[in-house]
LUMDRENGU-855193 format. One record per atom (N, C-alpha, C): atom name; residue in three letters; residue number from 1; x, y, z. Coordinates in pm, 1 decimal, decimal comma. Example, Ala and Ser with C-alpha at 12.3 -4.5 7.8 and 13.67 -1.06 7.14 Angstrom:
% residues 2
+------+-----+-----+----------+----------+----------+
! atom ! res !   n !        x !        y !        z !
+------+-----+-----+----------+----------+----------+
!    N ! Ala !   1 !   1319,0 !   -569,0 !    780,0 !
!   CA ! Ala !   1 !   1230,0 !   -450,0 !    780,0 !
!    C ! Ala !   1 !   1320,0 !   -330,0 !    780,0 !
!    N ! Ser !   2 !   1285,0 !   -225,0 !    708,0 !
!   CA ! Ser !   2 !   1367,0 !   -106,0 !    714,0 !
!    C ! Ser !   2 !   1290,0 !      3,0 !    787,0 !
+------+-----+-----+----------+----------+----------+
***
This chain:
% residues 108
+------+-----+-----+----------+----------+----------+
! atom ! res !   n !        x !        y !        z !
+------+-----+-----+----------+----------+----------+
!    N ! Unk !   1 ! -24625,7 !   2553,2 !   3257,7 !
!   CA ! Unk !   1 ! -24746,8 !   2477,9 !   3228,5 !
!    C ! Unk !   1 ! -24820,8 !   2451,1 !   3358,6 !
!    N ! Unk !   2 ! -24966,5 !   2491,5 !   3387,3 !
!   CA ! Unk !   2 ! -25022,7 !   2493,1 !   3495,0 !
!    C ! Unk !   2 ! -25067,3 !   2340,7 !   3494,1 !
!    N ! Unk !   3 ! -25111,6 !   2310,2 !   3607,0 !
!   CA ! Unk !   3 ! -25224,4 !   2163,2 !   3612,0 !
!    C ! Unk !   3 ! -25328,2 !   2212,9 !   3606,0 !
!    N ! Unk !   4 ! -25430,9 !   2102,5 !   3552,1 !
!   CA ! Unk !   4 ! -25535,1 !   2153,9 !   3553,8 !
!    C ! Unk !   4 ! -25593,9 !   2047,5 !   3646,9 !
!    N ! Unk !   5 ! -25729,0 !   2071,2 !   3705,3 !
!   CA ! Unk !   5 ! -25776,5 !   2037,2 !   3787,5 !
!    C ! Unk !   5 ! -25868,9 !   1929,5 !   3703,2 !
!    N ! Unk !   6 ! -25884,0 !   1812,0 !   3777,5 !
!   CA ! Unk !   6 ! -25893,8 !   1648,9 !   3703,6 !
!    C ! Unk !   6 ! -26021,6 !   1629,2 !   3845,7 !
!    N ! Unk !   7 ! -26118,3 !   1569,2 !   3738,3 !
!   CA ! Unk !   7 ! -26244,4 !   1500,0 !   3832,8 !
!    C ! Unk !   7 ! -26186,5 !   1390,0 !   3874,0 !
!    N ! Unk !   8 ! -26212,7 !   1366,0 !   4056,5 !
!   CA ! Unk !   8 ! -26221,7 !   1281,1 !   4126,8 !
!    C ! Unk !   8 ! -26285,8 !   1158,2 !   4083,2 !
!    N ! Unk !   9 ! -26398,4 !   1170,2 !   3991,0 !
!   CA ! Unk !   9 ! -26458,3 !   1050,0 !   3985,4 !
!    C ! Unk !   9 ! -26375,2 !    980,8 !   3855,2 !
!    N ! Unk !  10 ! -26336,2 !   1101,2 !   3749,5 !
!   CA ! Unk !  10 ! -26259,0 !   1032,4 !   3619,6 !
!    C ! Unk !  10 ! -26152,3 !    994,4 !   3690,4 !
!    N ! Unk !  11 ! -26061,6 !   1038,2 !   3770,7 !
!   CA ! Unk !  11 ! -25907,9 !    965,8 !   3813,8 !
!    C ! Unk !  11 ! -25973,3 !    818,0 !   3884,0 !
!    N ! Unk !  12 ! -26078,1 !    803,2 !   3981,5 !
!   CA ! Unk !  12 ! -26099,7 !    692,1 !   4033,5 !
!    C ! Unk !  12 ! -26142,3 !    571,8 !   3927,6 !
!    N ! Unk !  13 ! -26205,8 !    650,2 !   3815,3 !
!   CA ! Unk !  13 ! -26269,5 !    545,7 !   3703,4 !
!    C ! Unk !  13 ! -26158,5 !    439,8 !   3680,2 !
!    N ! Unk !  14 ! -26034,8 !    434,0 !   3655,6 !
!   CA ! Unk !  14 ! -25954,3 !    349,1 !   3592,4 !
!    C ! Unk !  14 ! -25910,2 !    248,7 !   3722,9 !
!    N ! Unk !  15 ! -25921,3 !    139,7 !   3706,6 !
!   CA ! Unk !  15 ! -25865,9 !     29,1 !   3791,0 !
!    C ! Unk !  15 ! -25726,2 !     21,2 !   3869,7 !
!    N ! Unk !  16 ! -25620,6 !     65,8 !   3766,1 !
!   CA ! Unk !  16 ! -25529,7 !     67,2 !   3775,7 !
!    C ! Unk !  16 ! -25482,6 !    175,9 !   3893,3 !
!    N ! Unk !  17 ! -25535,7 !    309,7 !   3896,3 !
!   CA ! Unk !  17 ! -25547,6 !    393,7 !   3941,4 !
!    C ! Unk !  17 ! -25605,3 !    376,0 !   4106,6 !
!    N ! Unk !  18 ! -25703,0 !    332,9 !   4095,2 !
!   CA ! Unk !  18 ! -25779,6 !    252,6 !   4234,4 !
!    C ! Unk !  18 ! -25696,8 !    155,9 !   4274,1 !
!    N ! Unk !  19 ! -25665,8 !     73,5 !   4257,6 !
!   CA ! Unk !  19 ! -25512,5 !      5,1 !   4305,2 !
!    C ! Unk !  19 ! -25390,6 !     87,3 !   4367,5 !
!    N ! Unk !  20 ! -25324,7 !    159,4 !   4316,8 !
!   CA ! Unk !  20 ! -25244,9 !    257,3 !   4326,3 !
!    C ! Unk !  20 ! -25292,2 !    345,6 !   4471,8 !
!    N ! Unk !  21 ! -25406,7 !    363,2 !   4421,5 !
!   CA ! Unk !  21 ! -25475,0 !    411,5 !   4546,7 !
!    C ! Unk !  21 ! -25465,1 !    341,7 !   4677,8 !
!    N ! Unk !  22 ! -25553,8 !    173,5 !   4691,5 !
!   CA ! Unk !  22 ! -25494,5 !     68,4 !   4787,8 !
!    C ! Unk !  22 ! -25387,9 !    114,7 !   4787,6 !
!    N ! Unk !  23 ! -25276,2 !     85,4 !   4758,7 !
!   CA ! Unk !  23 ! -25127,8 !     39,0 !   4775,4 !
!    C ! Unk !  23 ! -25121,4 !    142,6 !   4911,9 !
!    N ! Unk !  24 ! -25130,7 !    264,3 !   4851,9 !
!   CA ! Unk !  24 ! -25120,1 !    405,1 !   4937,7 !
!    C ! Unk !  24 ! -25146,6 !    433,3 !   5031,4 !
!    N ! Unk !  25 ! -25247,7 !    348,0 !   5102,3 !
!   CA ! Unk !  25 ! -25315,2 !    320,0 !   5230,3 !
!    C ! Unk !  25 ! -25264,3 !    284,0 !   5327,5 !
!    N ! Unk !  26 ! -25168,2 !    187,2 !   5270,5 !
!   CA ! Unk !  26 ! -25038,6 !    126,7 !   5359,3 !
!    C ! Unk !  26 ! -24944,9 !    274,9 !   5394,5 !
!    N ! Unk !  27 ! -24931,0 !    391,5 !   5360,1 !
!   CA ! Unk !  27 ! -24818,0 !    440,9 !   5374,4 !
!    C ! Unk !  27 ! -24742,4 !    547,0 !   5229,7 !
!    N ! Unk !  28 ! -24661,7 !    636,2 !   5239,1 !
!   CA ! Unk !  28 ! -24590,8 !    675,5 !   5132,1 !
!    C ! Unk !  28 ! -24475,4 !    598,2 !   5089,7 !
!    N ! Unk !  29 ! -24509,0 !    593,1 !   4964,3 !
!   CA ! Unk !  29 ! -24418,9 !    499,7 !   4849,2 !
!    C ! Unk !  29 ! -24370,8 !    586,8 !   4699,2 !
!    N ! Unk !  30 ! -24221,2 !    559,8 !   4682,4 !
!   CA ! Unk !  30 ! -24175,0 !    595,6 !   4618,5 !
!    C ! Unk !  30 ! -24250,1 !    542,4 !   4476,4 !
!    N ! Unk !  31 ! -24249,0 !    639,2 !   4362,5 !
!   CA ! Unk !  31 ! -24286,8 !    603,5 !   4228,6 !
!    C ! Unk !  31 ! -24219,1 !    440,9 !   4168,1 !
!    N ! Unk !  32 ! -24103,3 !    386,5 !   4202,8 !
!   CA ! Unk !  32 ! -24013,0 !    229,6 !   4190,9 !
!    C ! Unk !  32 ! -24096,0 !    176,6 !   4248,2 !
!    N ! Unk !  33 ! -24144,3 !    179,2 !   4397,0 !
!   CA ! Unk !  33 ! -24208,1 !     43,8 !   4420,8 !
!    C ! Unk !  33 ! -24366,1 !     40,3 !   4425,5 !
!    N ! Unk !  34 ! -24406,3 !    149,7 !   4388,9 !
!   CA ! Unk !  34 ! -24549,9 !    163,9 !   4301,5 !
!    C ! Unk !  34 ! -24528,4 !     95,3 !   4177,1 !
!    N ! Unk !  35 ! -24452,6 !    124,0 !   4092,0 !
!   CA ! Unk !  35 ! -24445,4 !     73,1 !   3976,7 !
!    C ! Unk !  35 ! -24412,9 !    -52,2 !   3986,9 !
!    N ! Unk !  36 ! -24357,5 !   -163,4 !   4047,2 !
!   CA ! Unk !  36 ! -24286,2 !   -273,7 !   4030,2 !
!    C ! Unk !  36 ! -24432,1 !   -386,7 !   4126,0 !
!    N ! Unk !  37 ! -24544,2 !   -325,5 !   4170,9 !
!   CA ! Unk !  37 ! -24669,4 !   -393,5 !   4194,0 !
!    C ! Unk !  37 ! -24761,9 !   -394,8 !   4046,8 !
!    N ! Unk !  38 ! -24697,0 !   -337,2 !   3943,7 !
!   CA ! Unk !  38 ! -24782,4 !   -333,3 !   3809,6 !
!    C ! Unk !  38 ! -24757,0 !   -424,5 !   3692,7 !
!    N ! Unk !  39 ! -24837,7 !   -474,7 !   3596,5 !
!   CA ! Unk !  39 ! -24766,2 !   -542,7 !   3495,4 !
!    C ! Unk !  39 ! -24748,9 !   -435,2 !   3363,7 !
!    N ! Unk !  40 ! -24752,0 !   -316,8 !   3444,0 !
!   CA ! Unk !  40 ! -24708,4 !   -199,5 !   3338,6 !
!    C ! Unk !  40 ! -24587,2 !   -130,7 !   3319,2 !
!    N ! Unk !  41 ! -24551,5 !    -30,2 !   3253,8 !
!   CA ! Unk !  41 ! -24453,2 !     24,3 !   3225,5 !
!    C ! Unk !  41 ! -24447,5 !    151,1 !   3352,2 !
!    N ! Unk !  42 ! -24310,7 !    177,5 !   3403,2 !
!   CA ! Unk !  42 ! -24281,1 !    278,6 !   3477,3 !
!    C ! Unk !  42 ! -24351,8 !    417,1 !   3434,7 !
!    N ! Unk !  43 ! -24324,2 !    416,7 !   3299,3 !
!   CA ! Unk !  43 ! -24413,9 !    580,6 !   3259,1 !
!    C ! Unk !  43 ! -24504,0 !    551,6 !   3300,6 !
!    N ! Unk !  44 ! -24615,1 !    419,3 !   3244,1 !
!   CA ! Unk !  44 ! -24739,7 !    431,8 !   3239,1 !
!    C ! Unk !  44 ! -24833,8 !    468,1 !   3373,1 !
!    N ! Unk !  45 ! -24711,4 !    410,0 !   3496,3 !
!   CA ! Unk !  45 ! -24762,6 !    434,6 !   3640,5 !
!    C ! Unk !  45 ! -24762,7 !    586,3 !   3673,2 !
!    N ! Unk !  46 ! -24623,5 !    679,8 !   3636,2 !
!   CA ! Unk !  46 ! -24626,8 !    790,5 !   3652,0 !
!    C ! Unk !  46 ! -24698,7 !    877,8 !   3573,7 !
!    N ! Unk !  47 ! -24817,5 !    811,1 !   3428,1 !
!   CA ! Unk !  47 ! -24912,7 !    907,2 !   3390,9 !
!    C ! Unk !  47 ! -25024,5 !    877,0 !   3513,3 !
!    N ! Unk !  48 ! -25048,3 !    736,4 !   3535,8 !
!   CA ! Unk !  48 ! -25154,6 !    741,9 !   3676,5 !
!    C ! Unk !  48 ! -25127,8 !    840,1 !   3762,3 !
!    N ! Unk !  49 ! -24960,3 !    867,3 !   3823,9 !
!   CA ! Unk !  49 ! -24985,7 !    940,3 !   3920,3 !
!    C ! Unk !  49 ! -25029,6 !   1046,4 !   3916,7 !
!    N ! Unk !  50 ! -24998,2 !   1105,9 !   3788,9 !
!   CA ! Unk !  50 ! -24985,4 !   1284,1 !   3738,0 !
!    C ! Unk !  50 ! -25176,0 !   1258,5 !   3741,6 !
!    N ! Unk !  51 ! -25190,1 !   1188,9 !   3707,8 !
!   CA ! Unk !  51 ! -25384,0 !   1203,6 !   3728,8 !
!    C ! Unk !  51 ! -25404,4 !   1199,2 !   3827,9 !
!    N ! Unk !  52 ! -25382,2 !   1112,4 !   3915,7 !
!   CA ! Unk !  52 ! -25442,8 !   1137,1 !   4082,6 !
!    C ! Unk !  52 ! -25377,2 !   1267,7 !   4164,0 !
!    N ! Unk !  53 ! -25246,8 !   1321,9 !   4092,3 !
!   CA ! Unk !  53 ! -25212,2 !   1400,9 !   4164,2 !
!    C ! Unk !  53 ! -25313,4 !   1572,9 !   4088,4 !
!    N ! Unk !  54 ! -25324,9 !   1516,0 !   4019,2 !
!   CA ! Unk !  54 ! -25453,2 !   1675,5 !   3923,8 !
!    C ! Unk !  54 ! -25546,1 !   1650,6 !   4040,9 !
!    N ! Unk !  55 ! -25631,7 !   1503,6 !   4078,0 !
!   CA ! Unk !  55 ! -25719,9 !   1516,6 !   4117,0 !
!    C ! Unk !  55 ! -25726,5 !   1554,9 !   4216,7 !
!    N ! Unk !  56 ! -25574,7 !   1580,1 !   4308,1 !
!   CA ! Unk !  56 ! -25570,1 !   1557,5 !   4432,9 !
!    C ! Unk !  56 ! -25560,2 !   1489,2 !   4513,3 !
!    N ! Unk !  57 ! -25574,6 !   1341,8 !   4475,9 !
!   CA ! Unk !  57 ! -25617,5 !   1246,1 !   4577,1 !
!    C ! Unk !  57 ! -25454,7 !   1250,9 !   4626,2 !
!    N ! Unk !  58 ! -25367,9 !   1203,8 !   4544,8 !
!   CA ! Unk !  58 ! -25202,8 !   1211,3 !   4646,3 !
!    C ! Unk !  58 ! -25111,9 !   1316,2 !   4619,0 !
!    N ! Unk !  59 ! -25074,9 !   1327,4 !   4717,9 !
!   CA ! Unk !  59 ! -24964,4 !   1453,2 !   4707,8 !
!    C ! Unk !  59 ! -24784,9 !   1392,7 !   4697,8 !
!    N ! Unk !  60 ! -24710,2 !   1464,2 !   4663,0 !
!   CA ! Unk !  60 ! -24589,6 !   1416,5 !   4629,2 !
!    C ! Unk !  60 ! -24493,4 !   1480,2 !   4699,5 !
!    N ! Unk !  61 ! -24365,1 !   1410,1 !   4726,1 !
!   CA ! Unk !  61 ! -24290,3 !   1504,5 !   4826,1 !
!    C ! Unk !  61 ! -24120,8 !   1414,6 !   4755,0 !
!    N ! Unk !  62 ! -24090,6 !   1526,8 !   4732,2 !
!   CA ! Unk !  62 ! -23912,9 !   1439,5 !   4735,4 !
!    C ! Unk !  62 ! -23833,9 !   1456,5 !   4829,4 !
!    N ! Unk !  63 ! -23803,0 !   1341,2 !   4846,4 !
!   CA ! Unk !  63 ! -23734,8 !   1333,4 !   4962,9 !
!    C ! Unk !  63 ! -23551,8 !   1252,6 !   4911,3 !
!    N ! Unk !  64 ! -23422,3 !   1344,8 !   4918,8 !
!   CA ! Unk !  64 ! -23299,0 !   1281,8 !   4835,2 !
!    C ! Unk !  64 ! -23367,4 !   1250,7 !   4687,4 !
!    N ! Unk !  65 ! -23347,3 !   1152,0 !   4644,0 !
!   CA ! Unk !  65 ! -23352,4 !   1145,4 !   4441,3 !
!    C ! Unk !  65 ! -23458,5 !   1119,1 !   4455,2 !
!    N ! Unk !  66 ! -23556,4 !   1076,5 !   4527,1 !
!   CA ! Unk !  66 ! -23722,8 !   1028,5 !   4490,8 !
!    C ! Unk !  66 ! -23785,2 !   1090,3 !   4552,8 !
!    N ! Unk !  67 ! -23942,5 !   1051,0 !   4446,1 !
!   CA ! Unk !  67 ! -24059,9 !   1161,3 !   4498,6 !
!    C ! Unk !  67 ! -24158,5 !   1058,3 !   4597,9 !
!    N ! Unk !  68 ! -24190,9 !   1059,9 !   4707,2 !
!   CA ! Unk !  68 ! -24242,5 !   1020,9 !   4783,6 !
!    C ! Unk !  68 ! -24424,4 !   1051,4 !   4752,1 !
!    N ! Unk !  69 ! -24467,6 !    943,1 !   4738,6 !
!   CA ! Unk !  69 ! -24691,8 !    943,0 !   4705,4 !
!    C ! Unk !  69 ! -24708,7 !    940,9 !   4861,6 !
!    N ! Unk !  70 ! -24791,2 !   1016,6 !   4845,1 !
!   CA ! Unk !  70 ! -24880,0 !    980,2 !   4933,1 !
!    C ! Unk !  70 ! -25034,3 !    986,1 !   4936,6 !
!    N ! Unk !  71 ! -25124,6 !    907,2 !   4994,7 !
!   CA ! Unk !  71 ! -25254,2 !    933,2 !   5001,5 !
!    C ! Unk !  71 ! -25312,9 !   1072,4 !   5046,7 !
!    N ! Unk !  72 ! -25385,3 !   1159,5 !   4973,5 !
!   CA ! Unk !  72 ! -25500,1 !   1279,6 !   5049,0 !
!    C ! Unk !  72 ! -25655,0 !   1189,2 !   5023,8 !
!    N ! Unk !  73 ! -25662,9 !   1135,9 !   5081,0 !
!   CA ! Unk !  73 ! -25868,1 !   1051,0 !   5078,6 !
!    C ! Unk !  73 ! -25937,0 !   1182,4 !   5103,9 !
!    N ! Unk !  74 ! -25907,6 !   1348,1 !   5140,3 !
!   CA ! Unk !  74 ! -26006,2 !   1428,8 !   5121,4 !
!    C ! Unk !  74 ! -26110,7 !   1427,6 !   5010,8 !
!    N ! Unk !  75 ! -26077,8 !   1422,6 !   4850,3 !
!   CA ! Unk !  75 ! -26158,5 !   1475,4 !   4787,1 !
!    C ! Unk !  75 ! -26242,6 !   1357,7 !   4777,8 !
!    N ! Unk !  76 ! -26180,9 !   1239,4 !   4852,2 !
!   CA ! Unk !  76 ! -26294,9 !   1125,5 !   4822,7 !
!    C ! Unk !  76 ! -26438,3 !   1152,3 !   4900,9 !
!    N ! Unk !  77 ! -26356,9 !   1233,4 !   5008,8 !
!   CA ! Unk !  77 ! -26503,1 !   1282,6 !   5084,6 !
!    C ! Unk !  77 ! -26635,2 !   1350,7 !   4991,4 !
!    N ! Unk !  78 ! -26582,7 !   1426,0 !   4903,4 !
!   CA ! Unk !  78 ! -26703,6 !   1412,9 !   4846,6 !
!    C ! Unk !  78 ! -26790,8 !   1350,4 !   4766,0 !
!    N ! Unk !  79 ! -26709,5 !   1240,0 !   4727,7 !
!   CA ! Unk !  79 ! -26760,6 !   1159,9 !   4634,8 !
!    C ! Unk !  79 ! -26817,5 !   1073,7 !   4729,6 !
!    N ! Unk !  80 ! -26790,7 !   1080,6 !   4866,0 !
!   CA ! Unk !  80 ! -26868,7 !    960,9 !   4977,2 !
!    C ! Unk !  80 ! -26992,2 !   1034,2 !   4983,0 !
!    N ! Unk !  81 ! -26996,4 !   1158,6 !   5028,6 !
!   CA ! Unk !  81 ! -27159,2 !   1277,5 !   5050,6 !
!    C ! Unk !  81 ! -27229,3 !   1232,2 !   4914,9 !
!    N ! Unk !  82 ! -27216,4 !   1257,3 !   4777,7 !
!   CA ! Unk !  82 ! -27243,6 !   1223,9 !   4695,1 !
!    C ! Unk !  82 ! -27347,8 !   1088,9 !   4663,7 !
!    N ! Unk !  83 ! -27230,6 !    928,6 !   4653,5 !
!   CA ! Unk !  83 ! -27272,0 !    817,6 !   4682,6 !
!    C ! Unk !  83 ! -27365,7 !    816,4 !   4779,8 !
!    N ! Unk !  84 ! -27387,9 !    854,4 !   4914,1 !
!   CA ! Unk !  84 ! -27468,3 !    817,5 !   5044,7 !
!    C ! Unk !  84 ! -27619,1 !    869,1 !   4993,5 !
!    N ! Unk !  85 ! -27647,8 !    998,5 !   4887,2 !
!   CA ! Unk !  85 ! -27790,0 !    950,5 !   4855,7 !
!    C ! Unk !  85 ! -27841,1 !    837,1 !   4787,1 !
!    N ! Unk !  86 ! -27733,2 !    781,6 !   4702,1 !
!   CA ! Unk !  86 ! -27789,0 !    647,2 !   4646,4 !
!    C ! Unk !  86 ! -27814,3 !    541,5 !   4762,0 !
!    N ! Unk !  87 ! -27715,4 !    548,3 !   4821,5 !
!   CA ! Unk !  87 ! -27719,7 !    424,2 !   4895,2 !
!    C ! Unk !  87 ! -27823,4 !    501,1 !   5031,1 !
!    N ! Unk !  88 ! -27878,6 !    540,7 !   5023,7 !
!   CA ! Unk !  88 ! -28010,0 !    569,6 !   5127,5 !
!    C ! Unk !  88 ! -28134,5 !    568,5 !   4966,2 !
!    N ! Unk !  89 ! -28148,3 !    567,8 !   4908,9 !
!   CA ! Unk !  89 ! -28226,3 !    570,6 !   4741,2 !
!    C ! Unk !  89 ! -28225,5 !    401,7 !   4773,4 !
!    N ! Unk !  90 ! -28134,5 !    310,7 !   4749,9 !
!   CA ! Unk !  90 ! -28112,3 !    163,6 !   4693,9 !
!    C ! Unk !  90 ! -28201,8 !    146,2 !   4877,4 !
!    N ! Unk !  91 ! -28176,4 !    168,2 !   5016,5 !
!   CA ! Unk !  91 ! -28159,3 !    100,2 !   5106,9 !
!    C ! Unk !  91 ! -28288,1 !     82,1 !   5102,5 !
!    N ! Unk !  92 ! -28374,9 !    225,5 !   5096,5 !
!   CA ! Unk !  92 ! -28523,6 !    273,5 !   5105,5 !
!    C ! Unk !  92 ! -28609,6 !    162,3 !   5007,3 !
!    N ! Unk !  93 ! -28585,5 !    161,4 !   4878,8 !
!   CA ! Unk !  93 ! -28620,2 !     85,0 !   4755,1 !
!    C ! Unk !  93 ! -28595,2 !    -52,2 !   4817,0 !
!    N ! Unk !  94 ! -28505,3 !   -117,0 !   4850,7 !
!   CA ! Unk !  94 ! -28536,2 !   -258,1 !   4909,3 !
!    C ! Unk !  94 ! -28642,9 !   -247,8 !   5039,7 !
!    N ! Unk !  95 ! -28597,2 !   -173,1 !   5167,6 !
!   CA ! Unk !  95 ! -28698,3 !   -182,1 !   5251,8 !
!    C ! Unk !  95 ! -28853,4 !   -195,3 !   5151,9 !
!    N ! Unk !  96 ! -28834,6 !    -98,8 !   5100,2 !
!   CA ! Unk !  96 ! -29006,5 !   -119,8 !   5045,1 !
!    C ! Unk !  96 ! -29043,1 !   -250,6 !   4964,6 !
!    N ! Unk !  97 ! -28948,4 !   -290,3 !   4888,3 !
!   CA ! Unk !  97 ! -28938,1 !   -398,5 !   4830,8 !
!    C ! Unk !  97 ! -29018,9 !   -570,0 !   4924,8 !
!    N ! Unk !  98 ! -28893,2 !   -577,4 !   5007,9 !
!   CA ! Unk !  98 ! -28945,0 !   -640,8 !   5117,5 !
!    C ! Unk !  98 ! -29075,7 !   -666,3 !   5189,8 !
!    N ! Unk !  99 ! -29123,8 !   -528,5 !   5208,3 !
!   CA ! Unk !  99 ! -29270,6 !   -513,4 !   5289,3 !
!    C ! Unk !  99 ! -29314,0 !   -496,5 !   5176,8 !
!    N ! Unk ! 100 ! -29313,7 !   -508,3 !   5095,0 !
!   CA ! Unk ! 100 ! -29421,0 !   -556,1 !   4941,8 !
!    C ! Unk ! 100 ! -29451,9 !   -723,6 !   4913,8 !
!    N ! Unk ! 101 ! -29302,5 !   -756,6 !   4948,4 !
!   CA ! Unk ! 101 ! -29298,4 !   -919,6 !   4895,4 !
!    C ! Unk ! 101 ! -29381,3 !   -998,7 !   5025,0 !
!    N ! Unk ! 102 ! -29342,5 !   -905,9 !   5165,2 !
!   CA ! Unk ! 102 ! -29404,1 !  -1004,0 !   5258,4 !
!    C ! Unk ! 102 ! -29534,5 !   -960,1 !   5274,7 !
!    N ! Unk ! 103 ! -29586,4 !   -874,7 !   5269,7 !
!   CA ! Unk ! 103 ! -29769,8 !   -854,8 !   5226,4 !
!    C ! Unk ! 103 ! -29808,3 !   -942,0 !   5154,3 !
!    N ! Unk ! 104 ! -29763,6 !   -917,8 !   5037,0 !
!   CA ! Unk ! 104 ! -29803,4 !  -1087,6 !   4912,4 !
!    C ! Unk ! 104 ! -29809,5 !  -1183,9 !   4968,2 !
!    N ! Unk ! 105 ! -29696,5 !  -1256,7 !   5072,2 !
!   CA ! Unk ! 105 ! -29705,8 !  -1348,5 !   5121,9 !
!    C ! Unk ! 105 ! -29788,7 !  -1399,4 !   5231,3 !
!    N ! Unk ! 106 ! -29825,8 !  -1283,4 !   5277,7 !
!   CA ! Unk ! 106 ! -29939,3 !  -1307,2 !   5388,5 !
!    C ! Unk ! 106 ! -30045,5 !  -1310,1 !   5335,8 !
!    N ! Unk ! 107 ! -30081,8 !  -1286,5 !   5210,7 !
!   CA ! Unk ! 107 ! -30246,5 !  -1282,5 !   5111,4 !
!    C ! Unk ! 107 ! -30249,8 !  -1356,8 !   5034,2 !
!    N ! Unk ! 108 ! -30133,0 !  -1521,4 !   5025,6 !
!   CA ! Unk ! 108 ! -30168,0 !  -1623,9 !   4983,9 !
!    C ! Unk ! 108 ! -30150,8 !  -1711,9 !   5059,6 !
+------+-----+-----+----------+----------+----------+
***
């Protein structure tokens, strides 16, 4: 059974998942003490992982009886290129905003 390849933005959508993510930042962590930061079930953490690991974001390594997570933040890179036209879209739209509101204010 192949993997199939999972959007970056659907694996990030779920909360739970983005957490998991934090945790990961700190370092590689076994699937036990990923799971035991959750008020979920052990499977339910290892369907999160099997999604972030489609998406790419962590890679897995066993090391003796456990599989070791770890963070890849590559594919987030593109979802950062992505985001950065909005947030130059939102920055532009307030600047103008601003020098709209303070014109008004100088013409009353």
């Amino acid at each position: 059974m192949g993997t199939q390849q999972v959007d970056v933005f659907h694996a990030v959508a779920d909360v739970t998942r983005r957490a998991i993510l934090d945790r990961l930042r700190q370092g590689a962590q076994p699937v036990r003490e990923i799971a035991q930061a959750f008020p979920v079930s052990r499977p339910a953490i290892s369907k999160h992982l099997r999604v972030l690991h489609e998406a790419r974001l962590v890679t897995e390594k066993k090391q003796g009886r456990q599989r070791m997570y770890h963070l890849n933040p590559e594919p987030l890179r593109d979802m950062d290129r992505w985001l950065e036209t909005y947030r130059n879209f939102w920055s532009m739209n307030l600047t103008n905003l601003k020098r709209h509101l303070e014109r008004k204010d100088i013409k009353q």
